[in-house]
N, C-alpha and C positions, 0 to 999 in steps of 0.2 A: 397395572403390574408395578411393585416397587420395587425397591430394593435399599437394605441397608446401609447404610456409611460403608459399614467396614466392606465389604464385597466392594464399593464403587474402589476406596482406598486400598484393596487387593489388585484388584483388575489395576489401577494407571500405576502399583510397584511393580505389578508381574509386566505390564508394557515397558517401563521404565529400564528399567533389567537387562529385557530382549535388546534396547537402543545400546546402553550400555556395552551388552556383551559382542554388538557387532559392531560397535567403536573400534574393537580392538583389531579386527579383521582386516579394518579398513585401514587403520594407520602404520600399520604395520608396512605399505607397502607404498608412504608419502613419504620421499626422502626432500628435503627440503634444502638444498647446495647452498654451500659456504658464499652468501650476498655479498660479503666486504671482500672476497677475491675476484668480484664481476669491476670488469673499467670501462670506460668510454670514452673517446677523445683520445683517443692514443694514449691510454694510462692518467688523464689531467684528472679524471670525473670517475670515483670507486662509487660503486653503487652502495656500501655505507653514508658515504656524502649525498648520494641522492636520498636517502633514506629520513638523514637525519632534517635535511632541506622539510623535508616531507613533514618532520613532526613540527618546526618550527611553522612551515602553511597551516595548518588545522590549529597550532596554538592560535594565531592570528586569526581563523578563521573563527574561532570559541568566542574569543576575544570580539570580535563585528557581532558577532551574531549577539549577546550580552549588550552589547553598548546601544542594538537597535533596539533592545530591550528597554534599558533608560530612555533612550531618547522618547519611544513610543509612551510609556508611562509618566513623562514630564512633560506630554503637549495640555492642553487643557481643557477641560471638561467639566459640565456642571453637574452641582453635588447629587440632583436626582438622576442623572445618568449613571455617575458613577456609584451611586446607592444599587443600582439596576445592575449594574455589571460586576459591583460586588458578590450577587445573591447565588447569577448565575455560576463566578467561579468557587463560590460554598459548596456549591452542589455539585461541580466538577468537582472538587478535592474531595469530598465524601466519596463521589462514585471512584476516582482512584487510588483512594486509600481501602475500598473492599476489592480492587482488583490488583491491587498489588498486596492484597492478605491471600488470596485466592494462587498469585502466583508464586508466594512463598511456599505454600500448600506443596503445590506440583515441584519446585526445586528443591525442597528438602528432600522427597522421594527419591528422586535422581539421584542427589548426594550421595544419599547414600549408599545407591546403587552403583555410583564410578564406585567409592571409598570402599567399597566390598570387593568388587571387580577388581580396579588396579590397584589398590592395595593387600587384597587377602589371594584373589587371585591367581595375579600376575606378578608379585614380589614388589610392586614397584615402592620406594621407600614414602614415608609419608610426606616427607617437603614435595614430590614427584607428585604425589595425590592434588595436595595444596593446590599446589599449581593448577591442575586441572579444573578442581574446584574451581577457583578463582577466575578461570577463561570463559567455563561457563555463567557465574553472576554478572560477569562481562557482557554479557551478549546478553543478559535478561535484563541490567540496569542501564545498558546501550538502548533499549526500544524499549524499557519504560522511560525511561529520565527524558526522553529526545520527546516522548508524550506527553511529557508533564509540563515541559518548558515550552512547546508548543502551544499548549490549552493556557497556558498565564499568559503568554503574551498574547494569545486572541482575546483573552477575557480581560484587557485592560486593553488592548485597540477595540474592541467592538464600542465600547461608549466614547474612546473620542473620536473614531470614526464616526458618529450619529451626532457626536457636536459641533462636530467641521462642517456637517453640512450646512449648518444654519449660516456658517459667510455667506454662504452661494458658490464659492472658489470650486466648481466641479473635479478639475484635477487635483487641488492640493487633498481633500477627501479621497479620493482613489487613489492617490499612493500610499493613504496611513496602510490600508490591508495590505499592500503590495511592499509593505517596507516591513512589517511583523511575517511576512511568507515566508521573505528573506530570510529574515534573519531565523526564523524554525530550516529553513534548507540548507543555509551555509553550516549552522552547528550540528545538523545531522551527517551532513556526510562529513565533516571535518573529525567531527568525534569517531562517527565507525572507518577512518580512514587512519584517524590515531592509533586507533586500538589496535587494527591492522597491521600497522607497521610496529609496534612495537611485540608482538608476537614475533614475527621475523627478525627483528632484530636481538628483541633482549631476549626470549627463549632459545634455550637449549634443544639445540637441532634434533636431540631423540625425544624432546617433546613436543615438537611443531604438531607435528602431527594431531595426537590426542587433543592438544590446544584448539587448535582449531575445529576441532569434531564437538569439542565442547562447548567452544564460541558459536559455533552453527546451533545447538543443539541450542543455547539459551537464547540467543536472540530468534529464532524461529518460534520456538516456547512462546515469550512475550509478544512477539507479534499476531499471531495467531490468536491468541487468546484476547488479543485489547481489539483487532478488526472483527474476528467473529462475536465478539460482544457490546463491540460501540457498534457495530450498524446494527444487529438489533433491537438495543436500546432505544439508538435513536427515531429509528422507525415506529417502534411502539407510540413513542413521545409524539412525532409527530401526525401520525396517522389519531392519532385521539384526540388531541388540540384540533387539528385540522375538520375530524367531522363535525367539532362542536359549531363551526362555522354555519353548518348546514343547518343543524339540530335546532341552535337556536338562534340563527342566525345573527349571530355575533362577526365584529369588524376581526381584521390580522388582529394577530396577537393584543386580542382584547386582555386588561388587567383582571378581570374577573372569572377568567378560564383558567381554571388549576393545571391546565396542561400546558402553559405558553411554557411557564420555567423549565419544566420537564424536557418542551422541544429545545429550549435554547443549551441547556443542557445537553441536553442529543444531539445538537448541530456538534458542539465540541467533543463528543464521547466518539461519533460516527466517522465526521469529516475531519477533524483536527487527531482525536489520538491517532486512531486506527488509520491514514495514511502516513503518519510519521515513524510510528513504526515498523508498518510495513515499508516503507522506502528505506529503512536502519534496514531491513532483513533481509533485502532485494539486492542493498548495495555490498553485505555483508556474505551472501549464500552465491551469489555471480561470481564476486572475489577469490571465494572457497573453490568452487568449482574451475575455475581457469587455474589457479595454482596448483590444483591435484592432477589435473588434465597434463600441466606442462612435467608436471613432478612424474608421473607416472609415463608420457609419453616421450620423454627426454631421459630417462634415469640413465642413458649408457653417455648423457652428453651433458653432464653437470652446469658446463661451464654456459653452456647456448641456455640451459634450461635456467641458469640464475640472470644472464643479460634479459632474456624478456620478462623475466618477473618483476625483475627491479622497473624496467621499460613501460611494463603494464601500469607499474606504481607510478611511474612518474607520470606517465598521462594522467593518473588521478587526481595527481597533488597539482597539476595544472587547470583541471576543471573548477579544482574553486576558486582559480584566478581567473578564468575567460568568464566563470558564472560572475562575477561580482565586477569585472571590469564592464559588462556587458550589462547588470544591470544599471551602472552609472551613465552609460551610453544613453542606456536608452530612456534616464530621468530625464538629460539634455534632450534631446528630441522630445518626449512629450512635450517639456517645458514650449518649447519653442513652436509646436505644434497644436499646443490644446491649452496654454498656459491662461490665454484671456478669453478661454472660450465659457459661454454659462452652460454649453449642452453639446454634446457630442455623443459619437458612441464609445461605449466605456470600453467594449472588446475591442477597442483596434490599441489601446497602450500597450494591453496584455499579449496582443500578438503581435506586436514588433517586439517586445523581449523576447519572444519565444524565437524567434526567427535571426535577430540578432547573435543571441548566446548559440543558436544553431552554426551561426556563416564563421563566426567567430572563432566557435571549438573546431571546427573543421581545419579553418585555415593553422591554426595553433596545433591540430593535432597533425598537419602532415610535416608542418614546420620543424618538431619537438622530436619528431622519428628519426627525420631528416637528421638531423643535429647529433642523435646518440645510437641509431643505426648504418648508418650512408654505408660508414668505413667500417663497420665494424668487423673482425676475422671472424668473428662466430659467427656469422652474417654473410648467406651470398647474397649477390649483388641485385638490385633490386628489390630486395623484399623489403626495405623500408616504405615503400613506396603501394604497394600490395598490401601490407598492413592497416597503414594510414588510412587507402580508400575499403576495406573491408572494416574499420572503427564507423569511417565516415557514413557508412550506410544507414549504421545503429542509430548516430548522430542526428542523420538527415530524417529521420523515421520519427524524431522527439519533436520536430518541427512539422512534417508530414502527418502523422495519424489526429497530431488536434485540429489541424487543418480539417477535415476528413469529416473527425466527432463535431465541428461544428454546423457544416453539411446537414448535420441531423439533427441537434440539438439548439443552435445559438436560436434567440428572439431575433432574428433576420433569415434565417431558414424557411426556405418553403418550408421543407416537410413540419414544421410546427407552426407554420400560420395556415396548412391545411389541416389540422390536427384542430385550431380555432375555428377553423370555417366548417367543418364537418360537426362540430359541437355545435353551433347556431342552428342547425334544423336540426340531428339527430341526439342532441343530448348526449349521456354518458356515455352509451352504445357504442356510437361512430368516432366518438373522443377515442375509446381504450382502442377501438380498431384501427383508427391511423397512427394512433401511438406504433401499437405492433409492426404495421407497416414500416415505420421509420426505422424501428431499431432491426426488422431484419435484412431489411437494406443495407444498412449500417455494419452491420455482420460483412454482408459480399463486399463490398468495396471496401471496409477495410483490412479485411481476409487478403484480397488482393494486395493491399501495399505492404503488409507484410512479407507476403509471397515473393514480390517481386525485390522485398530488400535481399530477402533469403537467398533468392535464385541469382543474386548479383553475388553477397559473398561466397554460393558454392560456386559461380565462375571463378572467379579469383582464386579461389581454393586450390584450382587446376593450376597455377602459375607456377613455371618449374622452380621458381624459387621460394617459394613458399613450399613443394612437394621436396625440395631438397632437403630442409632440416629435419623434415621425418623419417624415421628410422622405417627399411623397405617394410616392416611386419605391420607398422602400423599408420600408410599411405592412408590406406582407407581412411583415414577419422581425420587427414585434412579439411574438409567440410565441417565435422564436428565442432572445427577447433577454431572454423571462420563461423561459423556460426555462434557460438560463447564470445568471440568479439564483437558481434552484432550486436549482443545481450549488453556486453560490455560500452558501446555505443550509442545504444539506449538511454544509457544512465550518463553518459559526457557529459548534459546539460543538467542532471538532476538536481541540484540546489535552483535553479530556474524552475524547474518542473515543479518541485514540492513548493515555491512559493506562491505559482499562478493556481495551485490545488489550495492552499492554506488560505489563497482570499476568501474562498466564498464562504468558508464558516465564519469569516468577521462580519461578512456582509451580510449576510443572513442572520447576525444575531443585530449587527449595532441596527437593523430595521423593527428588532425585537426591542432593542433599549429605547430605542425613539419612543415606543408606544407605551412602552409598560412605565415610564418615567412620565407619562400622563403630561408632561411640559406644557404642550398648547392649552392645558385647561388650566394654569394657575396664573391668572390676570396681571400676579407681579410680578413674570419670568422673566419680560421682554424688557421688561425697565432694568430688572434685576443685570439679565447678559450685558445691556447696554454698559451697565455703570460697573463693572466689576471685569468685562472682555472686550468692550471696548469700540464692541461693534452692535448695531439693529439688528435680529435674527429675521431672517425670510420663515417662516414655516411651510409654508405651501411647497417651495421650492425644495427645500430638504428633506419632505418626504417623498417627491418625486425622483429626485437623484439617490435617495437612500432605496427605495425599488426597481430603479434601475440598474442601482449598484449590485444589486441581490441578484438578478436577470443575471448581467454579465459573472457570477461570483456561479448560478448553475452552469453556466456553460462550462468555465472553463477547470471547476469540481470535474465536468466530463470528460474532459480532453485528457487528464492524468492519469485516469484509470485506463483506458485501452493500453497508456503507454506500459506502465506496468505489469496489464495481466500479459502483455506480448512479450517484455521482457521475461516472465516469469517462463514461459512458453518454450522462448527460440532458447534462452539460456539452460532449459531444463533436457535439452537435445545434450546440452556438454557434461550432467553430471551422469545424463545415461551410461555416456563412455563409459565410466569406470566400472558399469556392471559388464560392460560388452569384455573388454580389455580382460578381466576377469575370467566370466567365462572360456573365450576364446585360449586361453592357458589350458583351461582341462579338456577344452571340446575342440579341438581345430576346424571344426563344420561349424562355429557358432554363425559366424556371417549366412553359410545357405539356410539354416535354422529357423534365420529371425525373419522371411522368406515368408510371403503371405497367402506360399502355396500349402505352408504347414500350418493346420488348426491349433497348434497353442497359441502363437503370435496374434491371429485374428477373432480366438476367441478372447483376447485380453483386452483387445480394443473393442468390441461390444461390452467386458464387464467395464474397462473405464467410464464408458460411454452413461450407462446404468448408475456409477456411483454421482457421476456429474448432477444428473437427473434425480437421486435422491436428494444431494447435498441441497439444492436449491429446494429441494420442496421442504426438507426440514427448516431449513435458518429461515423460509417466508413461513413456517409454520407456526416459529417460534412466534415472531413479529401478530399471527392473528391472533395468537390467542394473549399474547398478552395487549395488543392494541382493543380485545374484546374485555380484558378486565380492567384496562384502565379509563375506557367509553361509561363502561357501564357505573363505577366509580365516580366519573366525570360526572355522566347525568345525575347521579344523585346526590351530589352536593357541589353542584351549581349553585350559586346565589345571585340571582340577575340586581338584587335591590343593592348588595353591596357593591364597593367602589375600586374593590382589589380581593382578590381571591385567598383564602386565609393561608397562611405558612402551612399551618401543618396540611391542608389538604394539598399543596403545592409536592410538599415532601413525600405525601403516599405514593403519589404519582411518578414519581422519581425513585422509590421503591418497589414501586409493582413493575416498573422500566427494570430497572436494578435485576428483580430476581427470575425473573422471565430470561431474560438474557442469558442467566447465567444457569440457567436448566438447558437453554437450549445449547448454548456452548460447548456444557458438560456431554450431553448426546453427539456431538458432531464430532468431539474433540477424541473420544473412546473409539468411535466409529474408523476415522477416519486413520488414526494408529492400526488398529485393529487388522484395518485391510491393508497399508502396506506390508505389516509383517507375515499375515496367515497367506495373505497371495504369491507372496515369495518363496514359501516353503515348499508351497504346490508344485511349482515351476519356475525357474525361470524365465523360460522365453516367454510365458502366459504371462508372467510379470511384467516383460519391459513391452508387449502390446498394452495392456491395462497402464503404464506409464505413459507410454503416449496416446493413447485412446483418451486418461484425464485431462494431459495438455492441448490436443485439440476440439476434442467436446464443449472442454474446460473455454478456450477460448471463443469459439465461435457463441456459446451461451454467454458469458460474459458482456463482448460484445454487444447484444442482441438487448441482455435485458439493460445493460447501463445504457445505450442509449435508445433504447425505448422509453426510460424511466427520464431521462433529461429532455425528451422530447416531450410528454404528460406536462412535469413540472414546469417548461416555459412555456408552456405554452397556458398554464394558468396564469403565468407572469402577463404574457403579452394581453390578456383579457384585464389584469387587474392595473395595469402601467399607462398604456396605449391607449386601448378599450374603455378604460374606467368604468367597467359594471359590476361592481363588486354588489354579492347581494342579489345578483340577478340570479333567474334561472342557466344563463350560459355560466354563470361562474362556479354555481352548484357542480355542471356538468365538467369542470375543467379542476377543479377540489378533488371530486371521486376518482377522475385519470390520473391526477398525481398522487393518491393515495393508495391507486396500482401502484403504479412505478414506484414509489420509498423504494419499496423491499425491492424491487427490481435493481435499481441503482445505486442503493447505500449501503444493502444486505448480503445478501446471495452475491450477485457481482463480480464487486468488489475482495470477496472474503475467500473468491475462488483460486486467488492470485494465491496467498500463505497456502492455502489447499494444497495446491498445485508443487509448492516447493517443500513443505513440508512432505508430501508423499515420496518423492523424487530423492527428499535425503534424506531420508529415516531407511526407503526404500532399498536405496544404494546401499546402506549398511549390515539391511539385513538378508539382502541376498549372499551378500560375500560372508557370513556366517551359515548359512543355511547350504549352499553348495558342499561347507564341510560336516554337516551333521549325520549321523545315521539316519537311512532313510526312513527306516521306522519312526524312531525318534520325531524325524522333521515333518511327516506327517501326520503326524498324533497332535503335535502342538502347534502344526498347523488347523487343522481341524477345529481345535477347543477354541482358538483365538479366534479363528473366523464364526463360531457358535457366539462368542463373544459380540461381535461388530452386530449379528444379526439381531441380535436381542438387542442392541441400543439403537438400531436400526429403527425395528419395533418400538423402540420406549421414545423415538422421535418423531413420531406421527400419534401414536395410541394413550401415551401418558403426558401428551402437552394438549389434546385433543379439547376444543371449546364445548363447555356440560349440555348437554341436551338439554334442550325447554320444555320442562316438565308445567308450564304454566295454562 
């Protein structure tokens, strides 16, 4: 079944529209109190001064992040590395130059859709339009530009991370990746923390609102669209590469397999774009959501509602000082700990930063409360202290759940050296089945640590001083509102988080430049390095450390995603509020309502449950059929007699990645609109189960399949590092398990997190239009839209569908 341009281009103007015209519903009712009349310190410290503190931190932190960029790009490297590392970021900039044409596409729609809305209308004047405009390219060049700058600087540390190895210096090669992470985590949240504050400050408080609707709306846009089609991508890429292994049994990223570029490619499209944006969109949609929370549950108490916004801010503008003090901390200690060592384990650096930046933020953050709550009048007594340890949970959780994900996934886990010892007798079979094993293990226990963070901030929630600032109508959503600091706590170490995530696509590629740079076979390399760096290259030694480094580079790729799709989760409890709060205006029984003795709530959490379970079948649907047209490709122009695989068969490849991706994108991305607006029309209360039926479906799958998928993938590791059988039949068997898992852990996933926040605030907009629609009306075009979603439902299983073998 097809369908024309124009129809696809009708359907996402008529979705675009619907967001649009429930913008208006929703900000209508964000008052956003005068920030430079909030003080602290007995008048010394105006929350303008904390503010503007705030922009000067992120200048500085733009600033680091940039200079790691230089430094990274001026250590040394040889010219066939950096020939190698050149190709792979050609074909990174190709691929984000068609997705950033793709997502000019989708915000010209929009445009024009606010420009119509609040300017024709709503009256609003055109510089008012402007404005908006402008918030939203904000938030779509906030999580593209944080992708762009991420994938440069991986793609110029990946080859001199592969030529450090040759010292031997095992440590100074493991901080290059850990020093480019950095610097992608400090200019991401620095820059979405700029942007942030400068809405609050320099917008016009009867624009805050819309601004922010629009800033949410473009950087969720751009996220969305770069992770649900970099893990496709990349999965294509390397599931194709990956079988040629088997096919014709070729070594890692042999020069002659038109699919290596394609995967090293995909390392940067999956693992580098698509978390840097999503962490722009996570730290930008949490922000959103505690501001509207406090705006909307505060409105009769301005002045309380501006001290903890500003409060909130300054905790933020302090996390890129604990992240960045904390990773110099912890260079000293390695230094001193692993500095003259040739072999260690590479995961214990990366987990003293994670646990330092943890103890660190902690203490800073009760510190920081302390200091600008204690005394505060807006402020009873205690509740700095209540806060600080309901932040701390979130906190403690960023250091906890990779603990947890390593349990399942690290190369020193049982569960993945049972995953290797079950492939020694049963082959693939017993491989994919301990996989599954691991990762639904992984599920409960980590199910549990979240539970238990939850269940500590809704104790706290009970403290009368925290139940005192709330207004008596709206007691209840105390817990809500410890719970969105949890979300927000989550995120306290994030520039730590995004850098221990951003290692492993450098190490995963500079493992790709070592090989594809062919070095050990040009007789005058060694003489060459000697006389021109100064030093004898070990080879043996630097491909051993460059495999290990890739080992510890999946684990801790795994450890970043649980923390995000939870924050995506707990933080998604806080913007339900605002449908609840809403309601609860026209229906004063809304609370017994949402009661799971009434069939709308519980039939909403079965359909969330449902769209969980399509979403994954579609985005691994995408990934077979295109990893089946680019196998088939692969096999037929294979050249085993040449010496390097030819450009242009390199670029098909990378094209058949490219358009697959973006078929299946387009399917999920219609879909997934679709259903929060026609499900909201239906009902509300059938809405906000289906809202959290997607966030906990959404998680426990998540979960389940990213670390099943890093349990597969190391556990190929430990057969090809340790083990040394590459080529065998057990490695056959440990190839196909991780060629499960891609799509498990890179795909579906991961991609469930924007899922999850996209629906959540698209949702929240358009129920608060939909409660004021004729009912007629709101079920008619509920109806059609949902007729809508079913058909692209259908066109994402039926029209991506791999062609029968007619042979």
């Amino acid at each position: 079944m097809k369908f024309p341009n124009k129809l696809k281009l009708g359907a996402a103007a008529a979705l675009a529209a619907s967001c649009i015209q429930s913008a208006r519903a929703s900000e209508s009712d964000i008052k956003i109190p005068d920030l430079d009349a909030v003080s602290f310190v007995g008048g010394a410290l105006t929350g303008s001064t904390v503010l503007l503190v705030g922009l000067v931190v992120c200048v500085a932190g733009m600033v680091f992040g940039w200079m790691q960029y230089i430094q990274t790009r001026n250590l040394p490297v040889h010219s066939s590395m950096a020939g190698v590392s050149n190709v792979i970021w050609e074909t990174c900039k190709t691929y984000l130059a068609q997705q950033g044409k793709f997502l000019v596409v989708l915000w010209v729609l929009i445009a024009v859709c606010i420009s119509y809305y609040f300017g024709g209308l709503s009256g609003q004047s055109a510089g008012h339009v402007v404005v908006i405009l402008l918030a939203s390219v904000l938030g779509i060049l906030g999580s593209y530009g944080v992708a762009w700058f991420g994938i440069r600087i991986n793609t110029v540390a990946n080859s001199r991370t592969a030529f450090s190895a040759l010292r031997g210096r095992t440590l100074a090669t493991l901080l290059i990746p850990l020093q480019s992470g950095m610097s992608v985590g400090l200019l991401l949240v620095a820059i979405e923390l700029f942007f942030m504050i400068c809405i609050l400050k320099f917008i016009p408080s009867e624009l805050a609102g819309p601004c922010f609707i629009g800033f949410a709306i473009g950087e969720s846009l751009g996220a969305s669209a770069l992770r649900i089609c970099g893990g496709i991508f990349t999965k294509i890429a390397d599931i194709g590469a990956d079988l040629m292994k088997i096919v014709f049994n070729l070594p890692e990223d042999d020069p002659r397999n038109p699919g290596v570029i394609a995967d090293c490619t995909g390392d940067n499209a999956g693992d580098s774009v698509g978390p840097t944006a999503d962490g722009f969109e996570t730290y930008g949609v949490t922000g959103v959501a505690l501001i509207a929370f406090l705006a909307l549950a505060l409105a009769s108490n301005p002045a309380l509602c501006g001290t903890l916004i500003v409060w909130l801010f300054g905790m933020r503008i302090l996390m890129l000082v604990t992240s960045l003090a904390s990773y110099f901390v912890n260079g000293w200690v390695a230094q001193a700990l692993y500095g003259d060592k040739r072999d260690f384990n590479l995961e214990q650096p990366l987990t003293n930063l994670v646990w330092i930046t943890s103890l660190v933020s902690i203490a800073v953050t009760y510190g920081a409360t302390y200091f600008l709550l204690a005394d505060h009048p807006q402020c009873s007594p205690g509740l700095w202290w209540v806060l600080a340890t309901i932040i701390s949970f979130g906190t403690i959780a960023g250091a906890l759940i990779p603990e947890f994900t390593k349990v399942f996934t690290s190369t020193e886990s049982r569960h993945v050296k049972e995953v290797v010892t079950s492939s020694k007798q049963g082959g693939a079979s017993l491989n994919i089945l301990s996989g599954f094993v691991a990762g639904n293990f992984s599920a409960f226990w980590t199910g549990l640590v979240i539970l238990s963070l939850m269940f500590g901030a809704y104790h706290f929630a009970g403290n009368p001083a925290l139940q005192a600032i709330m207004p008596e109508e709206f007691r209840f959503a105390a817990p809500i509102f410890a719970f969105g600091l949890v979300a927000f706590g989550f995120l306290g170490m994030g520039p730590v988080t995004i850098a221990v995530d951003s290692f492993g696509p450098v190490t995963d590629n500079a493992q790709s430049v070592y090989e594809l740079s062919q070095i050990e076979s040009k007789p005058e390399t060694a003489a060459e390095i000697e006389r021109d760096f100064g030093f004898k290259p070990d080879f043996a030694h630097a491909k051993h450390q460059l495999e290990k480094g890739d080992g510890a580079g999946n684990t801790f790729k795994a450890t970043a995603k649980p923390v995000l799709i939870g924050t995506a989760v707990v933080g998604a409890t806080t913007m339900v509020f605002g449908i609840i709060m809403l309601l609860k205006r026209l229906n004063p029984d809304t609370i017994e309502r949402l009661s799971l003795v009434h069939p709308e709530a519980l039939m909403g959490l079965l359909m969330g449950g449902a769209v969980v379970y399509w979403f994954t079948g579609a985005s691994t649907q995408a990934v077979v059929t295109g990893a089946y047209r680019a196998v088939v490709y692969i096999k037929e122009n294979m050249k085993l007699d040449a010496s390097t695989a030819s450009v242009a068969a390199s670029k098909e490849v990378v094209r058949i990645c490219t358009q697959y991706a973006q078929k299946g994108m387009i399917n999920i991305f219609v879909v997934v609109f679709c259903f929060a607006l026609s499900l909201a029309f239906f009902d509300p209360y059938f809405f906000i189960g289906y809202l959290i039926g997607i966030a906990f479906f959404g998680l426990y799958q998540a979960i389940f399949m990213a670390n099943a998928g890093g349990a597969w993938d190391n556990a190929k590791k430990i057969v090809e590092v340790e083990l040394k059988q590459k080529g065998t039949p057990l490695h056959a068997a440990t190839v196909v398990g991780d060629t499960v898992g891609d799509p498990f852990k890179d795909t579906s996933s991961v991609s469930l997190n924007p899922v999850i926040k996209f629906t959540t605030l698209f949702g929240l907009l358009a129920v608060e239009i939909a409660v004021k629609m004729d009912p007629s009306m709101k079920l008619g075009i509920g109806a059609a839209v949902f007729a809508v979603a079913l058909v692209f439902v259908y066109r994402s299983f039926y029209s991506m569908r791999i062609p029968a073998d007619r042979g």
